[in-house]
N, C-alpha and C positions, 0 to 999 in steps of 0.2 A: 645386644652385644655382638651378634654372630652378623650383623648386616656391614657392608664394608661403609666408608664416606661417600663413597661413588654413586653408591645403590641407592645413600638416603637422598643425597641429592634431589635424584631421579625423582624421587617418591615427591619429596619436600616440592621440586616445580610442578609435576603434576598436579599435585594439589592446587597449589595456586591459581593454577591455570584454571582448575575446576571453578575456584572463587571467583577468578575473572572472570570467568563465563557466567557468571549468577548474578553478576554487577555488585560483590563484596569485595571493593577493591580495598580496603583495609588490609581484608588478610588474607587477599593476594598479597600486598604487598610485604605483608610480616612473613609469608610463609618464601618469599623469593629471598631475602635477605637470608631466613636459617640455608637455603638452598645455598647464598653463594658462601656463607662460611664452612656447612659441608663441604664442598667445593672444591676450596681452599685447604681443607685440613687434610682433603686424600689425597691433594697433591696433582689434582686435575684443573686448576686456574686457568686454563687455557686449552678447554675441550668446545667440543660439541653446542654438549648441556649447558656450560657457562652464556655459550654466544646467542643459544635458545633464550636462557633467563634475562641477560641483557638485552630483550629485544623485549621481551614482556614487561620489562621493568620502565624500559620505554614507552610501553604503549602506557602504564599506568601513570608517567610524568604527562603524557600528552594529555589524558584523561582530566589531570588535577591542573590544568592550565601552564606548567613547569616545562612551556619550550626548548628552552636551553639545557633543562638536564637529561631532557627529552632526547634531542640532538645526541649529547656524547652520550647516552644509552645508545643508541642505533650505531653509531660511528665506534664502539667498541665493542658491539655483536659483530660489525663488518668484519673489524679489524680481526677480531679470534677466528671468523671463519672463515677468512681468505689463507690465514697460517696453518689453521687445521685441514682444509680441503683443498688448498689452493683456488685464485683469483677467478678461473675460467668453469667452475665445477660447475654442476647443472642446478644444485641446491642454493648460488647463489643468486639465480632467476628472482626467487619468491621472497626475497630478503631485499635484493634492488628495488621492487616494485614496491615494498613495502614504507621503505625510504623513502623512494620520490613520491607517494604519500602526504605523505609529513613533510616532505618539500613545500609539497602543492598547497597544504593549509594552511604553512606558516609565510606563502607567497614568495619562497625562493627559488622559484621558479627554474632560472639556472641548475640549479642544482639539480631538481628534481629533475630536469631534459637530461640531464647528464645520466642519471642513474636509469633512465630507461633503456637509454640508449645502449646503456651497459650490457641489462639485460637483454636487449634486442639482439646483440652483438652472442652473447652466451647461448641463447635459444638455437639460434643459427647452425652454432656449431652441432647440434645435436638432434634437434626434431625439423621436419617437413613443414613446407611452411602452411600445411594445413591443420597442423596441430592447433588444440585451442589455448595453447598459452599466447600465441602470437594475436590471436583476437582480445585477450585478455592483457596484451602490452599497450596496442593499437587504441585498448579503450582509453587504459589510463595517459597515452599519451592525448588523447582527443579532449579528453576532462582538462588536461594542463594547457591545451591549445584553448580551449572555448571558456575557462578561467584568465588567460590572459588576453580575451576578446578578442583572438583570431577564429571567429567562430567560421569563415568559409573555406581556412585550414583544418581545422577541426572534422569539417563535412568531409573534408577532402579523403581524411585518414579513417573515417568510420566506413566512406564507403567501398573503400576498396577493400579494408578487413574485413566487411560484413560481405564481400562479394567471394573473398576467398573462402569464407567459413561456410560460403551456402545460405547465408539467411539471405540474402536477397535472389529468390528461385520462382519462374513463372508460371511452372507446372505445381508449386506451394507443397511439393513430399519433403522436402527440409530433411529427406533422408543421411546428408553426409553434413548437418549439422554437429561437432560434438558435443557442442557443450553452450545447447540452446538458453539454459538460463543467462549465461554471457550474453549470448547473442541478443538476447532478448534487452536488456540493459544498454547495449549500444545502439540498439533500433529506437529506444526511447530516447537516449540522449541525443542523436542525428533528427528525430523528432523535434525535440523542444529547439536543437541549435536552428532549424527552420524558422520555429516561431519567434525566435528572437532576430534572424536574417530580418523576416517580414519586416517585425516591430521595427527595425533600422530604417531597412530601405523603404517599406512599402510595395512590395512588387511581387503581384500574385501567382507569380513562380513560383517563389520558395513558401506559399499557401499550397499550393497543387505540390508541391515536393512532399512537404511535412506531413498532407493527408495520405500520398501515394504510402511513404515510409511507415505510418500509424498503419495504414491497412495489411501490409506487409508483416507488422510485428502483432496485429491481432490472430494472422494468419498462423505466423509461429506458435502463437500459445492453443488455438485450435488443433495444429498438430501435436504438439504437448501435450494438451488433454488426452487426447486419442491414443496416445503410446503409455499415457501413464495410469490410464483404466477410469474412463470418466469423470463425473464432475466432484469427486474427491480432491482432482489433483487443484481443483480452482481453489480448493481453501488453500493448500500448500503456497500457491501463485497466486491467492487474494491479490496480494501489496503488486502484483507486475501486470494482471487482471486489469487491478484498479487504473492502476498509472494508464495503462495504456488505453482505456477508455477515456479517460479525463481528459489527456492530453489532447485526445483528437476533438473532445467538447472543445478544447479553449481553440484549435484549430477553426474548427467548425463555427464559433460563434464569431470570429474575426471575418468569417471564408462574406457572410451577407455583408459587409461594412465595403464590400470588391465591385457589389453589386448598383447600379446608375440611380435604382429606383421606382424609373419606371416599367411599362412590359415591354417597350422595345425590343430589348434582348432576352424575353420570357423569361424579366424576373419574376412575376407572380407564379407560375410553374417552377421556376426553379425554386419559391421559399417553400411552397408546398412540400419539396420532396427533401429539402433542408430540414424543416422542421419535424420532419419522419426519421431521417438520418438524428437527430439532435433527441428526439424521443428514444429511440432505439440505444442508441450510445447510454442515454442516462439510466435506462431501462438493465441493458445489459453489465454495467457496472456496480450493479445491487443482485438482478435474480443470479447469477453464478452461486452467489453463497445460502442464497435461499434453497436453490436446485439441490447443494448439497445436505443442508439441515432437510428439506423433505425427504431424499433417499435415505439418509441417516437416520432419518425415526419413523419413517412409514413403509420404505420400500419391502424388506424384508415382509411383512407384514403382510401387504397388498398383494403384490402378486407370488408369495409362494417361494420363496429363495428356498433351501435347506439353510436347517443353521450353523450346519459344520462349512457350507460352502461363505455364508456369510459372516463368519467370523473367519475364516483363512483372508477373505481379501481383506475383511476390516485391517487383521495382524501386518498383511504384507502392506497394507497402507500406512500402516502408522510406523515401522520400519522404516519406509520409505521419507517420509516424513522426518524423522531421528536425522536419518543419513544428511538430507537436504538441508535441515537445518543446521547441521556442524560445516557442511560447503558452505556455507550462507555467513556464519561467522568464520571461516579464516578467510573471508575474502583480503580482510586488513591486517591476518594475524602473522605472527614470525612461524608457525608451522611448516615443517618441510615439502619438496613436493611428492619423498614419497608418501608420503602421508595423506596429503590427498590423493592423490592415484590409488592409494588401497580405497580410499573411502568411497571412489567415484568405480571402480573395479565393483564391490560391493553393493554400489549402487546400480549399476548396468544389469548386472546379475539378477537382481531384485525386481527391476523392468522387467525380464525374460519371464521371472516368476512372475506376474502380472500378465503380461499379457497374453504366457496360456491359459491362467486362469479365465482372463476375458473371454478368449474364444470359447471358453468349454460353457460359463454362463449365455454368450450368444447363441449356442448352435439349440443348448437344450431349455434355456429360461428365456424365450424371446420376449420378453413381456416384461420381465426387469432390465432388460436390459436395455429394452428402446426406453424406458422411464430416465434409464442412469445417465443416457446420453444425450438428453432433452434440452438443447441449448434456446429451443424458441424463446420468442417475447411477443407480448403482442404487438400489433399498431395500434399510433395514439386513437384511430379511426375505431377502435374495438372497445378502448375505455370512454371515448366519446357515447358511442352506442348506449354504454350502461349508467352514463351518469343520469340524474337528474337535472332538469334544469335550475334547480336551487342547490345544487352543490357545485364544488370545486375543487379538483386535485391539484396538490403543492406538491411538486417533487425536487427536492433540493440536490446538490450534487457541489461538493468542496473540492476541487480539482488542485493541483500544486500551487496557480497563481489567484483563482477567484471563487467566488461562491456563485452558484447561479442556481436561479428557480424555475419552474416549469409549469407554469398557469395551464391547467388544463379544464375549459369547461365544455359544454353541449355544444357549443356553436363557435366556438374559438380556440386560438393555443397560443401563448404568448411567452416569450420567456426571456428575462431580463439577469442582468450584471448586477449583485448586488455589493459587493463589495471584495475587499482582497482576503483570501483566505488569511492571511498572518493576521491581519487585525478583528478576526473572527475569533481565531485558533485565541487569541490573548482576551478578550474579553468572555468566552465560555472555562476559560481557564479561573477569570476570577467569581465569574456563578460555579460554577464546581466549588470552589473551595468552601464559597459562603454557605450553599445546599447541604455541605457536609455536617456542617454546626449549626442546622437550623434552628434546632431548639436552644442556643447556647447564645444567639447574636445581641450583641448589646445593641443600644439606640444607634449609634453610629454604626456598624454596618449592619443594623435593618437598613436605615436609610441605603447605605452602598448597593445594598441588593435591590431597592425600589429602583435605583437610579439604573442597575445592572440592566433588570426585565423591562424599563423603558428604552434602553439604546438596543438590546436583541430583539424587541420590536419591530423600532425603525428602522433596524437593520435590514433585518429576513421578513416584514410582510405591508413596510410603510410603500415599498416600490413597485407592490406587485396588489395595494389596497383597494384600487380601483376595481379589480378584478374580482374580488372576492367576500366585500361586504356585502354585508347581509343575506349568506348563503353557507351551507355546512361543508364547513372544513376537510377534507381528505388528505393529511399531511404525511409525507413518503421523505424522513430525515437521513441524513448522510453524517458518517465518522461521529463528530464530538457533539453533532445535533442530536443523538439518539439518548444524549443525559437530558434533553432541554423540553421540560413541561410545556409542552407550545399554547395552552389552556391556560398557564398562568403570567403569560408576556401582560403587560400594561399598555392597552392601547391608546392612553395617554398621559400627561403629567400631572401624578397628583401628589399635593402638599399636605395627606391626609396622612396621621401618628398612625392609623390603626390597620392593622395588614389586611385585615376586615375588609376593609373599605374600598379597597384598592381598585382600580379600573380594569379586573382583568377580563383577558380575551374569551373568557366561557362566559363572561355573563353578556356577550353583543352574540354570541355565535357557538356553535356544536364546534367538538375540534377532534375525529378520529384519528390515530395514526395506524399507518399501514406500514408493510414492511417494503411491498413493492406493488405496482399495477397490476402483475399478473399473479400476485398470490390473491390482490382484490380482487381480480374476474372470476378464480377458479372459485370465491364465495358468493358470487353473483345471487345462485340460484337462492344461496339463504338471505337475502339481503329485503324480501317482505317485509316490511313494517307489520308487527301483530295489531291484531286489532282492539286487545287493552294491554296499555305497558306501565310497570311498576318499577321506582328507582325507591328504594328503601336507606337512609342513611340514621345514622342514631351514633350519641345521643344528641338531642335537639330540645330546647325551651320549645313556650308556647309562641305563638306570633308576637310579633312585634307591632307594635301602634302604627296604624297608617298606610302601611306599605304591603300587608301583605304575605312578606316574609316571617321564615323560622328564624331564630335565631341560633346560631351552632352553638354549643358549650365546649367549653374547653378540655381538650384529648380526643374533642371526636373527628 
């Protein structure tokens, strides 16, 4: 009774927002509606808050597919906050951007040019043009340009913003970077616009541009690392990590398709040092997050941390973490900019606190701290050394456009196209679901899932089979392959009712999975076969007539 209507407003959208942020858009949206009738009844219809909640209410129409209520939500946030703050204010930068947006998606292109330009126009008046909002207009206009296949306009606009904000630097200190995660974002996307020049024209410029720029934004993230205290920060920047190794795979695997064939022009030298480049990429795309699970649970440990020193970084890492991921989500959101500016203020701060901490672990724990910073991998030349000539490593790697595998044995390395990641990503989608209900499948989808384990077969190891039969498997999965039993694929089609029966892949061949090559090597030394080995499974019948076999009973 003693809170005014203004207050609860307040209350009423922040909640909301909390729900949107959890992806409970329901009651998001029930709790914006009591917002705008507060609102309303204190006799503030036309604040602030109101033009906040219509911009949220918007994003929740865009969400539910409701374009058009979508639209006049955005176009009546404008409307309130051009009256409240006037046209030219600096808060309405992040609300332009946010619009042309929702321009861009719903391919009104127009429109959205319009609104950046707006805010391009607002910025102007108020910050330098090295401020990183302007990298962050520059981006979204580059996405509206290479959305409407002006992709060598596109290039045009990333790289003069990425030349102003510093990410393109030849001495690589990325020191007057502000706001690298941006930066990092338009290094990928002037990446892929490359790969899609190529795909056009064919002409292996824009192949040497797209590796130049990938090298460039791996750069960045190596500096990021380093300012943000180790290989903690790679989980944070997994998803920009990833991307930006992938990217330069699908580079890199077009880069041989440039080359005549023969050794004329030392292509066999050059595939040599390709397929090192091609290892290493796929290599470094997986251990980052490996690097961080082994400090995370052994470093302390190993060499001697204290553990008041090891739980401060853990705290300021996961702080750091909080912070980054609320930037991360209003990149799309109606939030104002002071609002991120305290967040990113608080985040600067939090670096500082980080990286004296770093220095004080470097000067007096040198021993964990060269472990934290361990970015090596090995060459394919070091897993070749440890293989057997009866085994074979698979290292798979789902990149934004393709799937590719990495045949590696004792005397060869070979590595193929196996298909388009989307029609990958949809058929482990429907073993996922099946795998959920395994004990629940009626006749019809068992069959479904028989049919499933035959096409992710032929998928991921009919093109790479020459390679690999009759020798033990070493399988190194990526993203949505880490659900995928590679033991129970079907190596071919069978019209057999009993799942019993089934042609799977452990009964032709061994099938380990690994996480990565270099956490296989660091187990080298234990990798002696004993000299008696026992596999014990129960419970089991007596043999079966003929063959040999136990028979399994049912639940074991």
């Amino acid at each position: 009774k003693n809170i005014s209507w203004s207050s609860m407003a307040v209350s009423l959208r922040n909640l909301a927002t909390c729900y949107f942020s959890l992806g409970e858009y329901g009651l998001a949206g029930e709790y914006l509606e009591q917002a705008q009738i507060a609102l309303v009844k204190s006799g503030d219809g036309e604040t602030y808050t109101m033009s906040m909640t219509y911009g949220t209410i918007a994003e929740l129409y865009k969400i539910n597919g409701d374009m058009e209520s979508a639209e006049r939500s955005f176009k009546k946030s404008l409307e309130i906050r051009m009256a409240v703050l006037g046209p030219d204010h600096p808060e309405m930068i992040r609300l332009r951007i946010n619009i042309s947006n929702f321009y861009r998606s719903v391919e009104k292109f127009q429109e959205a040019k319009e609104m950046l330009e707006d805010a391009r126009r607002i910025a102007n008046l108020y910050y330098e043009d090295t401020n990183p909002i302007f990298l962050e207009i520059d981006y979204q206009r580059a996405r509206l340009e290479f959305d409407m296949g002006s992709f060598e306009k596109a290039q045009e606009t990333l790289n003069q913003a990425l030349l102003v904000a510093g990410a393109y630097n030849d001495n690589q200190s990325y020191s007057e970077v502000a706001d690298p995660v941006m930066a990092m974002n338009a290094l990928l996307l002037n990446t892929s616009i490359s790969r899609r020049l190529f795909d056009t024209t064919g002409a292996p410029s824009h192949l040497e541009r797209g590796l130049e720029i990938s090298d460039q934004g791996i750069s960045l993230l190596e500096h990021m690392q380093s300012n943000l205290g180790g290989d903690e920060s790679a989980a944070d920047f997994h998803h920009l990590y990833y991307s930006a190794y992938t990217t330069k795979l699908d580079l890199l695997y077009r880069q041989e398709a440039t080359w005549n064939g023969s050794d004329d022009d030392g292509t066999l030298a050059k595939e040599k040092e390709w397929m090192n480049q091609v290892f290493e990429v796929m290599e470094r795309s997986r251990s980052r997050l490996a690097s961080v699970l082994l400090n995370e649970l052994e470093s302390e440990v190993s060499t001697g941390l204290p553990e008041e020193l090891f739980t401060e970084r853990r705290n300021l890492y996961q702080t750091q973490m909080e912070l980054r991921q609320k930037l991360l989500g209003m990149a799309d959101s109606t939030e104002s900019n002071s609002v991120i500016l305290q967040l990113r203020q608080q985040l600067l701060q939090n670096q500082e606190q980080m990286n004296r901490l770093q220095r004080n672990i470097a000067e007096q724990y040198p021993d964990y701290y060269a472990q934290m910073i361990n970015r090596s991998v090995p060459k394919v030349q070091d897993v070749q050394r440890e293989l057997r000539p009866d085994e074979a490593m698979v290292i798979y790697t789902i990149s934004e456009l393709n799937v590719f595998a990495l045949v590696v044995q004792k005397e060869d390395v070979q590595i193929r196209n196996l298909s388009d990641s989307k029609s990958l990503k949809a058929r482990m989608q429907v073993f996922q679901g099946l795998m959920g209900r395994l004990n629940s499948l009626d006749p019809e989808e068992q069959e479904t899932l028989r049919i499933s384990l035959e096409e992710l077969y032929e998928t991921l190891l009919t093109p790479i089979e020459e390679f690999i039969v009759g020798k033990d498997l070493l399988v190194s999965p990526d993203q949505e392959l880490h659900y995928l039993p590679f033991d129970l694929l079907l190596t071919e089609p069978s019209n057999l009712k009993n799942a019993g029966d089934w042609p799977y892949l452990i009964r032709r061949q061994s099938v380990s999975i690994i996480q990565s090559s270099k956490f296989w090597l660091m187990r080298s030394e234990e990798r002696e076969a004993p000299e008696n080995e026992f596999l014990g499974m129960a419970p089991f019948s007596d043999f079966q007539d003929g063959d040999g076999l136990m028979e399994q009973r049912s639940g074991s």
